[in-house]
N, C-alpha and C positions, 0 to 999 in steps of 0.2 A: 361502599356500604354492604355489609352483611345479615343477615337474619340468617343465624344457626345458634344455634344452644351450644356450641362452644363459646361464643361471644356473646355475653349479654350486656357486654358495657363496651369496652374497646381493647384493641390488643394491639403486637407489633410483633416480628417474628425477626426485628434488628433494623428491615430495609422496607418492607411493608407496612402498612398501617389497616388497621380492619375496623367500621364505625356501627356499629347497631343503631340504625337511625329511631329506632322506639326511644333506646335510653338517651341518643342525642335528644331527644324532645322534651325530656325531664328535666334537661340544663338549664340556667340563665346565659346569657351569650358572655358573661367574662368566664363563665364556668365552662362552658364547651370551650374557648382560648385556652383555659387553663390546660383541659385534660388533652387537650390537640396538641400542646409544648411539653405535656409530660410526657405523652410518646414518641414526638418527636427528639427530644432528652435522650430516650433509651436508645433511638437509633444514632444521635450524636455521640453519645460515650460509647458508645459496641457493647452495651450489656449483655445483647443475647450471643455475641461472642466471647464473650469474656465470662462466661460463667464455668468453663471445662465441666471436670467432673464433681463440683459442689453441687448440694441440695437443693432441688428447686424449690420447694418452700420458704426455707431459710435465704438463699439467693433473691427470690421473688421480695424480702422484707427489705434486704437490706439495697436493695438496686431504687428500690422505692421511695426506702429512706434517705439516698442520696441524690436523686433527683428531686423530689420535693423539697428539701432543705434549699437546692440553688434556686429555683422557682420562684418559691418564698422569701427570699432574700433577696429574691430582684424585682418584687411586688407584682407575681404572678399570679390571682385569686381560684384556689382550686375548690372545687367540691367539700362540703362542711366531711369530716369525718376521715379528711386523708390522713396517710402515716406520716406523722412529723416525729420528731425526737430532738430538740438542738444539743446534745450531747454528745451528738454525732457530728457536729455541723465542723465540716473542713476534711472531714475523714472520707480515705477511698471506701468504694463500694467493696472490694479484697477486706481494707482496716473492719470496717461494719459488720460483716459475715464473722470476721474471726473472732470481734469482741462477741455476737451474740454466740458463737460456739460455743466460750467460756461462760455467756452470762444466759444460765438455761431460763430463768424467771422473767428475763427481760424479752429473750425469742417467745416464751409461751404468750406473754402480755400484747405481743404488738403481732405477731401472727393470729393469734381471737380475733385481734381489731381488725386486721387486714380481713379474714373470714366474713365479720360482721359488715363490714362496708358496704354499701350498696354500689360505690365507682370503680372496685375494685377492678382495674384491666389484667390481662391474660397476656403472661408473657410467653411464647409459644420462642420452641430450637430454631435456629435458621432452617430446619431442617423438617420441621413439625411436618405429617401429611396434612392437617387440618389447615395449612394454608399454603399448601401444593397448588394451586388452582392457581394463586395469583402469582407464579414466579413463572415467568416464562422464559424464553431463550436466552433473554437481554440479561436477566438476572445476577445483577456482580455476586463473586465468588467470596470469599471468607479475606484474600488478601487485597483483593479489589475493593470490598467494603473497607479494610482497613486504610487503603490512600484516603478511599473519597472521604473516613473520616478526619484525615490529618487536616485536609482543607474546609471540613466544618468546623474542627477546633478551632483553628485562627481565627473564623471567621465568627465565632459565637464568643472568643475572648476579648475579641475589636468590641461584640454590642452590650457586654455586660458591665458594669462598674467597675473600675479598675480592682477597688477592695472585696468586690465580690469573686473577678476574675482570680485576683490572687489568694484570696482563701480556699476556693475550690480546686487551684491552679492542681493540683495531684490528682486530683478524678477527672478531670478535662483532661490530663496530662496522657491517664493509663487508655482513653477511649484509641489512642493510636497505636498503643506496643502491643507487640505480637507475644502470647501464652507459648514460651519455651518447652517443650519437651524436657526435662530435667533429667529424666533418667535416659533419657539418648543422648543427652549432651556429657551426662555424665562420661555413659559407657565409650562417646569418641574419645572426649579426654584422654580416659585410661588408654584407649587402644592406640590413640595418636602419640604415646611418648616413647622417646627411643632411646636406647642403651649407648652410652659413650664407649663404655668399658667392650670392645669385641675380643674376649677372649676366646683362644682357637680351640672350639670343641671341647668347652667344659662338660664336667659330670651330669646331666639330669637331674637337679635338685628334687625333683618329684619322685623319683623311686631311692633317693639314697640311702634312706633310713630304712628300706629293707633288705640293705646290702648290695643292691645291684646297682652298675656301673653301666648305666648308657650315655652315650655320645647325646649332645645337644649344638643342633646346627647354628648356635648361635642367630634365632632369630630376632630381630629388632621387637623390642617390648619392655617394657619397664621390668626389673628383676627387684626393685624396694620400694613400698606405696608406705607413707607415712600417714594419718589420719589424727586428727586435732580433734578433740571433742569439747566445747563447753559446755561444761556440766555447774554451769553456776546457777542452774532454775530457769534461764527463758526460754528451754529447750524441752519437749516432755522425754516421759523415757519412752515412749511407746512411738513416738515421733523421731527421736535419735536412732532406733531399733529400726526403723523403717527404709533410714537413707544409709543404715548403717551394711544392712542387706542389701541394697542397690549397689554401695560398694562394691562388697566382693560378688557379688554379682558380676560387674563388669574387670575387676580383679582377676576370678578364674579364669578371662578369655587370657592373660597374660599367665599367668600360673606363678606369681610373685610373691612374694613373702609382703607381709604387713605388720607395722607397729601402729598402735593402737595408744596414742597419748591421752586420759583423760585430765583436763586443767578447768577451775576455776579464776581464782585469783594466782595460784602456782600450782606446777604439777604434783595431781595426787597420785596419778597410776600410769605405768606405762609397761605394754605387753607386747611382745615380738611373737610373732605364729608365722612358721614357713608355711610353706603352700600345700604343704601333706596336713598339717596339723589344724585348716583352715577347715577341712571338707567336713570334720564332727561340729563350728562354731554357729552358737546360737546364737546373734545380734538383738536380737529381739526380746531375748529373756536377759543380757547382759548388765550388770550390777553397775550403776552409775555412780561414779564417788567426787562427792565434792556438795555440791550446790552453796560457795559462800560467793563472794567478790568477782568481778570480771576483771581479767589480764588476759589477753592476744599473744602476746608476747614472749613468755616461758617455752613454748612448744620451739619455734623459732630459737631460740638460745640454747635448746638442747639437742636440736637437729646439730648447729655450731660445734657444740664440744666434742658430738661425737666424731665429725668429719675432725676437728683437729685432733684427736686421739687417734685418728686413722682409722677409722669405718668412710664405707665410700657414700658417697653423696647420694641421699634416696634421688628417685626419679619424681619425685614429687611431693607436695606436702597438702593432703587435703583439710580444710577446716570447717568444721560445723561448729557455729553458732548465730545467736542474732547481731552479731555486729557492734553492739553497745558494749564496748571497752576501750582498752586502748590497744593501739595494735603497732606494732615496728614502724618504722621511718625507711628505713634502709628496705631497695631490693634485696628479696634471700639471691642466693646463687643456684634456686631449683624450682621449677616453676610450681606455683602456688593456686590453688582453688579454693573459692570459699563458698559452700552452700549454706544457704542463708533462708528461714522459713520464712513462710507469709507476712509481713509485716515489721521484718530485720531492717536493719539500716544496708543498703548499696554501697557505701560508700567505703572504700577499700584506698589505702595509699598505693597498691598495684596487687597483680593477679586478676585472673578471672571470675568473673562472680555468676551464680546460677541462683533464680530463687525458688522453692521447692513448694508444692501442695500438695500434703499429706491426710490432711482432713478431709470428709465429704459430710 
């Protein structure tokens, strides 16, 4: 129990729960059950871990809006006046954030109402000082909460209704995965792949073009990054611009030349920049052509013809889109990355998949 004017209804900071015994008084007793499962919800699904660097506003609407919908659906009776939406109902608390990103009229409408609430709880970082007091030595760590929640999942998809369990089965699902680093895993990627071709103390690609000829020790690094863009619309350009910079970002640690494929339904544009000619490129301002059909698949068939016209096999093919197309059957012959934003499809016939949050 607390009395502080940080909490004037209830909160949870993931692993904590904090009760303002005033506003408890104001409850009916299925109404205090309600708001005691609704926080304990946020700590079953790892909301306050799972928010990274999104909006606490906007995060606060939509973590709200996905606990209450399962709640409710299992005949939970909350407080008159909470955030429901069933047009949300089955969608992760990640899906809910990104539609209300796009949908600015529908975040202004349900963030007033969350405002105007009187139950409104206070979701406080694992981290908050404001609930420093109650985390003591014993206190699990950020992957210790993530075990103890794998074994609430099972254990909260055993007491729910089967067609409840399986409608929400994706927001139960994400309360146990751990929030990848994308741009770290990126930058291993690139720096983990290594040159088949050891030729003995080629030129220095990076000074050629101004005539000089240094020795290069042939160090292990990719020397051809290939890059896949769908530019069919479910990508934005200010979002492509983003991961597109993290690229050569971790690019430069190798000093490799990059082709730059842009495809929708078939390829519109495709641009080769060695490593000298990367250091003036603007990713971010860069003209995106296409936005008709999704095909996967072109990019992949012209890495092909070039290796059989005899250019050598890039060190990799990276691909940004959301994954709603159709994509090869066959392993390529060079290993393949697909970054994929908020709310892409996983689901890859091989390669690695990473999925990116560029929004706040």
């Amino acid at each position: 129990m607390v009395e502080e004017e940080w909490c004037e209804t209830m909160a949870t900071d993931g692993f904590n729960i904090f009760i303002n015994g005033s506003f408890a008084n104001t409850l009916s007793d299925d109404e205090i059950v309600g708001v005691m499962a609704h926080e304990v919800m946020h700590c079953i699904l790892g909301h306050a871990d799972r928010r990274g660097s999104r909006a606490q506003d906007r995060w606060n609407v939509a973590i709200d809006l996905a606990t209450n919908l399962i709640l409710t659906d299992a005949g939970v009776t909350l407080p008159k006046g909470g955030l429901l939406d069933w047009s949300y109902r089955g969608m992760t608390a990640e899906d809910i954030y990104n539609h209300l990103s796009k949908d600015k009229k529908a975040l202004k409408q349900l963030s007033k109402s969350r405002e105007k609430m009187q139950g409104a709880d206070v979701h406080l970082s694992p981290t908050d000082l404001k609930g420093q007091w109650a985390r003591d030595d014993d206190h699990p760590s950020e992957a210790e909460r993530r075990r103890l929640r794998k074994g609430w999942r099972d254990e909260i998809k055993s007491k729910l209704p089967g067609k409840i369990s399986g409608d929400y089965a994706d927001e139960i699902e994400m309360s146990g995965k751990q929030e990848v680093d994308w741009r770290g895993y990126l930058s291993n990627f690139m720096t983990g792949l290594r040159r088949d071709d050891y030729r003995l103390f080629p030129p220095n690609r990076k000074h050629l073009w101004r005539g000089i000829y240094l020795p290069s020790f042939g160090s292990p690094g990719p020397d051809h990054i290939v890059v896949a863009i769908d530019t069919s619309g479910s990508m934005g350009r200010e979002e492509l611009g983003k991961i597109l910079t993290e690229i050569d970002a971790a690019r430069q640690i190798a000093d490799c030349k990059l082709t730059v494929i842009q495809c929708d339904s078939s390829i519109k544009s495709v641009e080769t920049l060695e490593a000298w000619e990367l250091a003036s490129a603007d990713f971010g301002k860069r003209r995106m052509r296409g936005r008709g059909g999704t095909s996967l698949i072109p990019p992949f068939e012209w890495v092909a013809k070039q290796v059989e016209e005899g250019a050598p096999v890039p060190d990799a093919l990276i691909y940004m889109t959301d994954g709603y197309g159709e994509a090869p059957i066959d392993d390529p012959f060079f290993p393949c990355l697909w970054v994929v934003p908020e709310g892409g499809s996983m689901q890859f016939p091989f390669g690695d998949v990473i999925q990116v949050q560029t929004s706040k």
